[in-house]
C-alpha positions in Angstrom: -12.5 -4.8 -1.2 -10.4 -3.2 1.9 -6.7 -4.1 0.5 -3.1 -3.4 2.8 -0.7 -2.6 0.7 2.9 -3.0 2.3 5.9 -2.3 0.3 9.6 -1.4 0.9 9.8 1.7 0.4 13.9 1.8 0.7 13.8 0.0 -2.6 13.2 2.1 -6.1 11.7 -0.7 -7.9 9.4 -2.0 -5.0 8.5 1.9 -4.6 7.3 2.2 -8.7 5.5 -1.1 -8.6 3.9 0.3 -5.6 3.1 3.2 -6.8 1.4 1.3 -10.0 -0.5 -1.3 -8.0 -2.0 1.4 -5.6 -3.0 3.4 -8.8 -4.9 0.3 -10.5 -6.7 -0.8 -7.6 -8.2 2.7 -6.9 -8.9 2.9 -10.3 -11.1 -0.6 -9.7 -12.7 1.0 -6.9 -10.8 -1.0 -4.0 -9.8 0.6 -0.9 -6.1 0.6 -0.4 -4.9 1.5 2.8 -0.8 1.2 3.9 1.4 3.0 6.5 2.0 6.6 6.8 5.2 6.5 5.5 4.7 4.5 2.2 1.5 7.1 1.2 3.8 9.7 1.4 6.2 7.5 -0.6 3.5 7.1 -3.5 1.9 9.9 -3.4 -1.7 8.9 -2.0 -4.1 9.8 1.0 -4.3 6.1 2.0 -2.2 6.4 5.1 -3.5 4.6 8.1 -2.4 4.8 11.7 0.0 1.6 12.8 -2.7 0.7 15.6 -5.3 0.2 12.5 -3.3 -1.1 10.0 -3.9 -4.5 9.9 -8.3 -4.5 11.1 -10.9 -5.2 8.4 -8.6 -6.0 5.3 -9.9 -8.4 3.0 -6.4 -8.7 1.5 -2.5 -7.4 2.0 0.1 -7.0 -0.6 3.6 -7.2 0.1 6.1 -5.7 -2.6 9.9 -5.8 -2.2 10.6 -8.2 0.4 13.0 -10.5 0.9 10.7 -13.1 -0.6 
């Protein structure tokens, strides 16, 4: 499964759970993809450009929003 995984990465919290959910899903065998920005953030090569960000995903996660 092709998951987007948006978080906010201003936030500590939202950042670790990120971090977490990323590394079990890869661990399951999805692909997670998320912005630039957040990969660097959590420390994986799952960046994908903005123009891409949102084509083919099966699912998107959003962590640390303002609900």
């Amino acid at each position: 499964m092709r998951i987007l995984l948006i978080a906010a990465i201003s936030r500590p919290q939202a950042l670790t759970t990120a971090r977490e959910v990323t590394t079990w899903l890869l661990e399951r065998g999805h692909q997670v993809h998320m912005p630039t920005a957040l990969a660097e953030a959590v420390g994986c090569a799952c960046a994908v450009d903005d123009a891409h960000l949102t084509a083919g995903n099966d699912l998107a996660i959003s962590i640390g929003g303002d609900g």
